[in-house]
KEMAR-704863 format. One record per residue (C-alpha): residue number from 1; residue in one letter; x, y, z. Coordinates in nm, 3 decimals, always signed. Last residue first. Layout:
  num  residu        X        Y        Z
  NUM       A        X        Y        Z
...
This chain:
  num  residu        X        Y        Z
  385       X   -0.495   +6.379   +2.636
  384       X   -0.808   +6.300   +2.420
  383       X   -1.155   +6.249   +2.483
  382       X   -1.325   +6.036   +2.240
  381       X   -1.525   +6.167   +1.944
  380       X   -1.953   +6.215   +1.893
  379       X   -1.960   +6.464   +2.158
  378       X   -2.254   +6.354   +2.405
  377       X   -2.212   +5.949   +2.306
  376       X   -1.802   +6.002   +2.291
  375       X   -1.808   +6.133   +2.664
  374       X   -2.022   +5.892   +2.783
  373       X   -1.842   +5.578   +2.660
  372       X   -1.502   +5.717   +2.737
  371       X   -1.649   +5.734   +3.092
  370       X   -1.756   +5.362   +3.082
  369       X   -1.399   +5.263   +2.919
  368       X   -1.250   +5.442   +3.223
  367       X   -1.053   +5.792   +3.266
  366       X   -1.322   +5.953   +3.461
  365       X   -1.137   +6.214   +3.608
  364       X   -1.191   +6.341   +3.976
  363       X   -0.836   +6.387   +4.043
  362       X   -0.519   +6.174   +4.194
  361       X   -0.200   +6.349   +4.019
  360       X   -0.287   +6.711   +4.144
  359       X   -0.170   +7.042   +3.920
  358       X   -0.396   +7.225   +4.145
  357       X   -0.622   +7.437   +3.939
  356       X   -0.666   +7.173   +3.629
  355       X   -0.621   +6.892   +3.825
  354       X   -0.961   +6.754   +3.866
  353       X   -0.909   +6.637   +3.495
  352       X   -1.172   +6.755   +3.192
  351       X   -1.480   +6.620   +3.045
  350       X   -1.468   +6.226   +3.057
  349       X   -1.018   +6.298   +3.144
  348       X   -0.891   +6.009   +2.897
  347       X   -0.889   +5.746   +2.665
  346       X   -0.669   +5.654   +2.372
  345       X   -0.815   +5.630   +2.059
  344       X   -0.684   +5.342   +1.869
  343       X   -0.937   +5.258   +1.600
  342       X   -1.072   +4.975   +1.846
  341       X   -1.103   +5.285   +2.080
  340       X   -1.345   +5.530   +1.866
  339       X   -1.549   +5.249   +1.762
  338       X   -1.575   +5.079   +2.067
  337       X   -1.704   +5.459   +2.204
  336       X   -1.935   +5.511   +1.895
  335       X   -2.104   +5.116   +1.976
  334       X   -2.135   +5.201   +2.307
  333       X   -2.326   +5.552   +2.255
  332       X   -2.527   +5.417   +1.975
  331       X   -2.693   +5.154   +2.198
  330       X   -2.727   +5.356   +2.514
  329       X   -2.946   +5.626   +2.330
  328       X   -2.871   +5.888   +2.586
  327       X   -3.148   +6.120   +2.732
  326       X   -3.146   +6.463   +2.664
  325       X   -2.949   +6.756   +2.937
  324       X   -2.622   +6.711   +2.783
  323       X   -2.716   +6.786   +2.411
  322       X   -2.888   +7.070   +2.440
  321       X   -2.626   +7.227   +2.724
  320       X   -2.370   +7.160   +2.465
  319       X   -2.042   +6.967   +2.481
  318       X   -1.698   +7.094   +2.415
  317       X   -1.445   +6.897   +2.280
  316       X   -1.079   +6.833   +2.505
  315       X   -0.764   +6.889   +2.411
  314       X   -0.691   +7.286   +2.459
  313       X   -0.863   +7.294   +2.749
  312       X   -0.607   +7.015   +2.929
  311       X   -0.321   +7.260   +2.842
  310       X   -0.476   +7.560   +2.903
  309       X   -0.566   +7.482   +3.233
  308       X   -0.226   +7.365   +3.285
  307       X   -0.107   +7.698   +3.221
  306       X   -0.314   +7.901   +3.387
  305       X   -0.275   +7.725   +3.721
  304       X   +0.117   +7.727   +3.705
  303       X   +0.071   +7.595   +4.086
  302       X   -0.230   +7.626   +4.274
  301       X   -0.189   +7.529   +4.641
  300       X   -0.299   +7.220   +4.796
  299       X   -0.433   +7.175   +5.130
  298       X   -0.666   +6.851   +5.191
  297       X   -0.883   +6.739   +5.409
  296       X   -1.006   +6.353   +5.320
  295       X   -1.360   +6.330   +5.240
  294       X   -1.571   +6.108   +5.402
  293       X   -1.776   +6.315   +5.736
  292       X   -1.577   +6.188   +6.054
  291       X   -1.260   +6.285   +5.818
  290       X   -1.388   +6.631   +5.822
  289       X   -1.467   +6.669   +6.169
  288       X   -1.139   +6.523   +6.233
  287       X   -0.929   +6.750   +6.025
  286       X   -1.105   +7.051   +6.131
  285       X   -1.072   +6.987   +6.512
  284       X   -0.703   +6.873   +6.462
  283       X   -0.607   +7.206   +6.299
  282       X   -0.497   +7.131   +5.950
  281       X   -0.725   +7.299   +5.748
  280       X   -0.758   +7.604   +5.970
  279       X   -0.397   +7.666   +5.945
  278       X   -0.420   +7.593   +5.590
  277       X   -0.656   +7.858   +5.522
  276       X   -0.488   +8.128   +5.726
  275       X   -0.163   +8.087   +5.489
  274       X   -0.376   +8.084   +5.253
  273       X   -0.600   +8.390   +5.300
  272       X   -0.277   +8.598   +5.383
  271       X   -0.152   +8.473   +5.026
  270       X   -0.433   +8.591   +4.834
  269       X   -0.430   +8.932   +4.991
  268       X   -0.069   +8.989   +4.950
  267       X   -0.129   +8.857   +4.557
  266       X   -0.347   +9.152   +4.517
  265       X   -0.706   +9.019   +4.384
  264       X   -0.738   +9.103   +4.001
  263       X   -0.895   +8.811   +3.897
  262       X   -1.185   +8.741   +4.180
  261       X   -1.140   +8.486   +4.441
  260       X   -1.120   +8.126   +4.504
  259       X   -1.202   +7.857   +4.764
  258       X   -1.153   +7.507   +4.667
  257       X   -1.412   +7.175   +4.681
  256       X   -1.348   +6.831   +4.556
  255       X   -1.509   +6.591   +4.341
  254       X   -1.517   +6.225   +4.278
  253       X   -1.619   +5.942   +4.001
  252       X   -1.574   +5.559   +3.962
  251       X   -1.828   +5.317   +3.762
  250       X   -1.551   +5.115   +3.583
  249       X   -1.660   +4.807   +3.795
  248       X   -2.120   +4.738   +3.834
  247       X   -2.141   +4.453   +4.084
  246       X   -2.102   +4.588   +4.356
  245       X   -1.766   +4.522   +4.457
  244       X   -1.711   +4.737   +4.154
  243       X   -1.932   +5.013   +4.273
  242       X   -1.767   +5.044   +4.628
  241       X   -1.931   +4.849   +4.900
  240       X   -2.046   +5.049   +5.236
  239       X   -1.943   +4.854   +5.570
  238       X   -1.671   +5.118   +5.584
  237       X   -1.845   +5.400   +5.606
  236       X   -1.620   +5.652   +5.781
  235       X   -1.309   +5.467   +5.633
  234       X   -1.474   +5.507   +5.278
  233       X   -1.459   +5.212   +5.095
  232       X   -1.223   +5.220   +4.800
  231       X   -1.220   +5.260   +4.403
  230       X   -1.440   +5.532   +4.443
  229       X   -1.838   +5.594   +4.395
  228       X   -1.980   +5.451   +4.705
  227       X   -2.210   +5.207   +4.701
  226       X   -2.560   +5.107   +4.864
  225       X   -2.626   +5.404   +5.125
  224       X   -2.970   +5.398   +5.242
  223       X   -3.122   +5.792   +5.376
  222       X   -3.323   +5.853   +5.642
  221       X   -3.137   +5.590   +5.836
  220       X   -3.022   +5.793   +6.108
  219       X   -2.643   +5.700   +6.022
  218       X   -2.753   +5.783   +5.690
  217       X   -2.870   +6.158   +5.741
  216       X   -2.581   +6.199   +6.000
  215       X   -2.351   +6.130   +5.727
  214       X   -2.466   +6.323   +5.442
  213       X   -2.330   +6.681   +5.512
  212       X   -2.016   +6.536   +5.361
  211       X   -2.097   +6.199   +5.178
  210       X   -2.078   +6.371   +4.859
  209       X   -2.454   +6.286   +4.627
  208       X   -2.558   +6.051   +4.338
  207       X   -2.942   +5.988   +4.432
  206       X   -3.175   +5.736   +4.502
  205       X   -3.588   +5.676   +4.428
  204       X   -3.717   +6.040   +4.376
  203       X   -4.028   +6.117   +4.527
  202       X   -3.946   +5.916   +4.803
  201       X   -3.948   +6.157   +5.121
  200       X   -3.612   +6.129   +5.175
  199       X   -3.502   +6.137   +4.781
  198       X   -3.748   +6.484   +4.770
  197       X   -3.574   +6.612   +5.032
  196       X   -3.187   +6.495   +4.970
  195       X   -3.208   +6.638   +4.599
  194       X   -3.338   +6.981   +4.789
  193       X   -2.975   +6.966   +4.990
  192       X   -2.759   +6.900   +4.718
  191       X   -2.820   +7.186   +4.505
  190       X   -3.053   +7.335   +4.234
  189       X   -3.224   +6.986   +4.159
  188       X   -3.149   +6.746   +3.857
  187       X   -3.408   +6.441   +3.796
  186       X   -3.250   +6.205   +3.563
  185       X   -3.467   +5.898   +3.450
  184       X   -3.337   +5.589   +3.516
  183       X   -3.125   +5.318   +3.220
  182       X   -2.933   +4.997   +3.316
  181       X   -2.643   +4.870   +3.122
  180       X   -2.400   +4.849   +3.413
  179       X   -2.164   +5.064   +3.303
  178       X   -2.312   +5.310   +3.088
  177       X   -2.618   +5.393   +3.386
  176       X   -2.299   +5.477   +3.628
  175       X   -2.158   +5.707   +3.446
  174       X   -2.475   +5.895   +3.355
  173       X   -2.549   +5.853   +3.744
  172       X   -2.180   +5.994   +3.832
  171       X   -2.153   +6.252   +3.542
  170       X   -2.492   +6.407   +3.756
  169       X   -2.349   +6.388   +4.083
  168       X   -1.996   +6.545   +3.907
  167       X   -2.207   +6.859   +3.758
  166       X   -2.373   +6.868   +3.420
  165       X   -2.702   +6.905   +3.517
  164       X   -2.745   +6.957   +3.895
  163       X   -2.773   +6.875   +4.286
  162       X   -2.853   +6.478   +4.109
  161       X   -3.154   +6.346   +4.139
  160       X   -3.219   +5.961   +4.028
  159       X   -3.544   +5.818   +3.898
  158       X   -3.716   +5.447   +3.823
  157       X   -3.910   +5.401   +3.555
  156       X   -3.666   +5.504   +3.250
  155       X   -3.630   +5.165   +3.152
  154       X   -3.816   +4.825   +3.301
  153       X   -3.618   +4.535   +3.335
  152       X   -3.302   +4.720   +3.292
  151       X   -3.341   +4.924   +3.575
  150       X   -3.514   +4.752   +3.793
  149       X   -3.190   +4.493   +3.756
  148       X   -2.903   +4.750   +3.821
  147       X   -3.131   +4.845   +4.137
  146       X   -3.141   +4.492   +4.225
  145       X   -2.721   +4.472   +4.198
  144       X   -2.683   +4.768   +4.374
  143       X   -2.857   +4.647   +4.683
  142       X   -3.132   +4.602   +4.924
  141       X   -3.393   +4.734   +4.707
  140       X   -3.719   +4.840   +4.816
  139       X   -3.766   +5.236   +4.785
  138       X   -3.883   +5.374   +5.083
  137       X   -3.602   +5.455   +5.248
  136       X   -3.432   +5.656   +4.956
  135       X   -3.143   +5.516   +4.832
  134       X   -2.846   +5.681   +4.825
  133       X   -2.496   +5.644   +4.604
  132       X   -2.205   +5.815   +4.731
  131       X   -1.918   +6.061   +4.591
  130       X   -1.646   +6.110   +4.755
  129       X   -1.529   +6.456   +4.776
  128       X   -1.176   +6.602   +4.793
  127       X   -1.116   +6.881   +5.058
  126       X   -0.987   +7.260   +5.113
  125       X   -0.786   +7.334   +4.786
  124       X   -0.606   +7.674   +4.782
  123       X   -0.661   +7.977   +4.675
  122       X   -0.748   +7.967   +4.287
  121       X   -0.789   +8.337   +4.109
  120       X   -1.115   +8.305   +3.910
  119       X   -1.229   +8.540   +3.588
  118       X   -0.926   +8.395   +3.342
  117       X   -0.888   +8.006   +3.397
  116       X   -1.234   +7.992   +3.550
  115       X   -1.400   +8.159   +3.219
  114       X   -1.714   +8.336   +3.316
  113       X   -2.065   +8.432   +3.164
  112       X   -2.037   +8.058   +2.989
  111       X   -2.067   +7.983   +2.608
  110       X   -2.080   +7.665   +2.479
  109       X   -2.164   +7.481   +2.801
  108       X   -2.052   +7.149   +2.876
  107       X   -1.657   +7.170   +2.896
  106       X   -1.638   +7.534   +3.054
  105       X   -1.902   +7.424   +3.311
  104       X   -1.674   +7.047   +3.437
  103       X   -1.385   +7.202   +3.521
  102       X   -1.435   +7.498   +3.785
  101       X   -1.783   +7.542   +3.851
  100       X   -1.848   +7.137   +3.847
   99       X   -1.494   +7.016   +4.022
   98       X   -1.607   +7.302   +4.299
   97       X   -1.605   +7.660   +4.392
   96       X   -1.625   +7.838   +4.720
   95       X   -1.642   +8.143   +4.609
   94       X   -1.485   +8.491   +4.803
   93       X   -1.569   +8.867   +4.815
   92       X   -1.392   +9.026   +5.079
   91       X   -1.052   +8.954   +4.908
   90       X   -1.028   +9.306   +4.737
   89       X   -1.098   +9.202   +4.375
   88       X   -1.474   +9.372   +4.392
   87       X   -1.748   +9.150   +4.287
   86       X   -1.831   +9.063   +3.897
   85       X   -1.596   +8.705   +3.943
   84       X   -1.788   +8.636   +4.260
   83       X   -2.180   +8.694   +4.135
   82       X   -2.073   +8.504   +3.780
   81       X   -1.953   +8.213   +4.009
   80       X   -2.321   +8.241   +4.190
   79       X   -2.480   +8.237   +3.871
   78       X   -2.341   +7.930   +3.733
   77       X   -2.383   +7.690   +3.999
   76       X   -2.536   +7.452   +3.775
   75       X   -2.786   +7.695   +3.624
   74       X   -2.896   +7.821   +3.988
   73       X   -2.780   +7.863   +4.347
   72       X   -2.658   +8.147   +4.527
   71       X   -2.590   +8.072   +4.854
   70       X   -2.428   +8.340   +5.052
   69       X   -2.186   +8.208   +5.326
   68       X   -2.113   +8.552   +5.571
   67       X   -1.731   +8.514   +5.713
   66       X   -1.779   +8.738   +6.000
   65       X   -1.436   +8.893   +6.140
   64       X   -1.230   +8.836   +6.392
   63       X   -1.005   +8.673   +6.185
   62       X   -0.942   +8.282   +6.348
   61       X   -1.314   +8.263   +6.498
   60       X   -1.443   +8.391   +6.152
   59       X   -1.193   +8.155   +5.959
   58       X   -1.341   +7.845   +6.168
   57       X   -1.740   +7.904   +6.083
   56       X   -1.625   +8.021   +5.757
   55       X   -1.487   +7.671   +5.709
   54       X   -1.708   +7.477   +5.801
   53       X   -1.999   +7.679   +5.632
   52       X   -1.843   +7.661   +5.309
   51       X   -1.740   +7.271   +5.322
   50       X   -2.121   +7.186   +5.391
   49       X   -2.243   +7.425   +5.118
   48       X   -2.033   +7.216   +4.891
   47       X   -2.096   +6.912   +5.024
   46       X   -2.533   +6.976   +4.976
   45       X   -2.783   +7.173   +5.211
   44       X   -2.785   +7.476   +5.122
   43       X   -2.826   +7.577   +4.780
   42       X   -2.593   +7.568   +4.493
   41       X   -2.338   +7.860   +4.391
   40       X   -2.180   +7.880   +4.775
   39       X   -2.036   +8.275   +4.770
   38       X   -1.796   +8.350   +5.128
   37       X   -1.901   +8.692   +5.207
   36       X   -1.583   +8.849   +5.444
   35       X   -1.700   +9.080   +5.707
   34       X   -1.436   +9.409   +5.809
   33       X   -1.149   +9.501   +5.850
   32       X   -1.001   +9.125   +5.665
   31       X   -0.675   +9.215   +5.596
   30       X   -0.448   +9.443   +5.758
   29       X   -0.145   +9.353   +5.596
   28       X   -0.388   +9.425   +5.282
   27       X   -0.458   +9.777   +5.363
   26       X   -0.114   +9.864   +5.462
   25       X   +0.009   +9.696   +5.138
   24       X   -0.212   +9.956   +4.958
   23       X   -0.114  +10.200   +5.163
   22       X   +0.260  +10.160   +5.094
   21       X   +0.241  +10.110   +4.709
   20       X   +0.021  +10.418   +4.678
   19       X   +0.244  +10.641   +4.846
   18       X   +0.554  +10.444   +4.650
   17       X   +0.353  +10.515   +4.367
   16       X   +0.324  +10.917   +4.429
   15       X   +0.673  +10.916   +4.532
   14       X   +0.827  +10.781   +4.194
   13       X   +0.603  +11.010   +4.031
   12       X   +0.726  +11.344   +4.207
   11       X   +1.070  +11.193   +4.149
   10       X   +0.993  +11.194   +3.792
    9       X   +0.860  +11.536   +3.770
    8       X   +1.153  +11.675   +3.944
    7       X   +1.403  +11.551   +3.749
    6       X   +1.224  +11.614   +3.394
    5       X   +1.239  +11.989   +3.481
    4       X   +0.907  +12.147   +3.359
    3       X   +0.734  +12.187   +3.664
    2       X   +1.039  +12.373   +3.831
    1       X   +0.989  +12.653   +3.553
């Protein structure tokens, strides 16, 4: 009889859920209990995997708690992002993610195991990368400008490695080969730290790369910086042109590196991590370890993420893994890109803006003729706003 009264059975309900509401904000208050596994989707070795371990090193101290970086490299950092977004949303399952997993994968590839605006939950922003051009020690050029030659007088000799196809190292050679005319062969590798190997030991004659994890490797002079990919020298490396003072302008490209979890994460949980997150970020021993390695430290949190994801999606072709992996015919990919912007096209984002997460004004977007040039040569129509 007492089952049936609609009174009771909604107050029995209303303390069920505010049970459930009160351990589950128990749980998260208490957040981590136990080790935290921190996903790199490229191999040790490169920025990305040099952010990761930085910062679980400093989280670890902060929680208590291990912070375990698992590298899972492969298909340009593919499979690791599918490994985070297929892991439990309870916050102990975390990616570091990059410009490439983020914006760059949902623009080459047709169809993707993940969708970043959907699958990932952004944190926060931990650093932007520059991007740096390294020659290997045995390879005898002394500057951009020879390289630029080499490669016109004989092309598709000469190699560069990139830590993948499709990601910002490899929009940075492909970037760099439309503008200064020159043409090398593309050698991708599963992460930055293999690309460094084989560029070290010359089998591979430069390569696009971050400067973080990098530094030591050119202070030692295993590795010959001749430009860095911005539009100004890097503080730490300050006797390093940029590509315009080079010799080859327009040539610009950068990264960054965020952490993100799974969709479906409690907010609480997301939060705590944060909060925690910037006060690692801007302790002086983090800040100056990263500035004494390039890239500027930076916390940013996502704001209307979804929504200006859609909004840069929406505008912007997408390329196929066929199409970005061949070499370019040069010739027909200038002449489509003056086509396209003598008939008024107006250029933008070469695959998609930095910003997409973050809602930042200074991303890594390729905005110049040279990366209108690339984009219209893989798609066959200029980027749009």
């Amino acid at each position: 009889m007492t089952m049936k009264n609609p009174r009771f059975i909604r107050s029995c309900i209303a303390a069920m859920l505010s049970l459930c509401a009160a351990t589950a904000s128990q749980a998260e208050s208490s957040y981590p209990s136990r080790s935290v596994t921190m996903i790199v989707p490229f191999s040790a070795g490169g920025g990305t995997d040099a952010a990761a371990r930085l910062l679980a090193e400093k989280l670890s101290v902060l929680w208590g708690r291990a912070v375990i970086v698992d590298n899972r490299a492969g298909a340009g950092g593919i499979v690791g992002v599918e490994a985070m977004v297929h892991a439990k949303p309870d916050g102990y399952t975390l990616l570091m993610g990059n410009v490439g997993t983020q914006a760059i994968n949902p623009s080459l590839y047709r169809k993707l195991p993940y969708d970043p605006q959907r699958d990932t939950v952004p944190i926060s922003m931990m650093a932007e990368l520059p991007i740096i051009l390294l020659a290997s020690p045995t390879f005898k050029v002394a500057n951009v400008k020879e390289l630029v030659a080499l490669g016109k007088a004989e092309p598709g000799k000469y190699s560069f490695a990139s830590s993948g196809v499709g990601n910002s190292t490899h929009l940075a050679g492909e970037i760099f080969q439309s503008a200064s005319g020159a043409q090398f062969l593309h050698v991708p590798y599963k992460g930055g730290g293999p690309a460094n190997a084989d560029v070290m030991a010359g089998h591979v004659q430069f390569e696009f790369t971050s400067i973080l994890g990098n530094l030591g490797l050119i202070r030692s002079g295993q590795l010959r910086a001749l430009a860095v990919a911005s539009k100004t020298r890097s503080p730490t490396l300050p006797d390093v042109p940029t590509m315009a003072e080079a010799g080859v302008p327009n040539a610009e490209m950068g990264s960054w590196v965020g952490l993100f979890a799974p969709r479906g994460t409690p907010q609480a949980v997301i939060d705590k991590i944060a909060v925690d997150l910037r006060k690692v970020i801007e302790s002086p021993q983090v800040r100056d370890m990263l500035v004494s390695q390039g890239p500027p430290p930076v916390r940013r949190r996502p704001k209307n993420s979804n929504r200006s994801s859609r909004k840069i999606h929406s505008g912007l072709p997408c390329l196929s893994s066929r199409r970005a992996s061949t070499s370019i015919d040069r010739r027909l990919l200038e002449r489509q890109a003056a086509l396209r912007l003598s008939a008024g096209g107006r250029p933008a984002a070469l695959i998609l803006l930095s910003c997409i997460f973050f809602d930042i004004d200074r991303c890594a977007t390729m905005s110049t003729p040279a990366g209108v040039a690339w984009h219209a040569g893989h798609t066959g129509v200029a980027a749009r706003r």
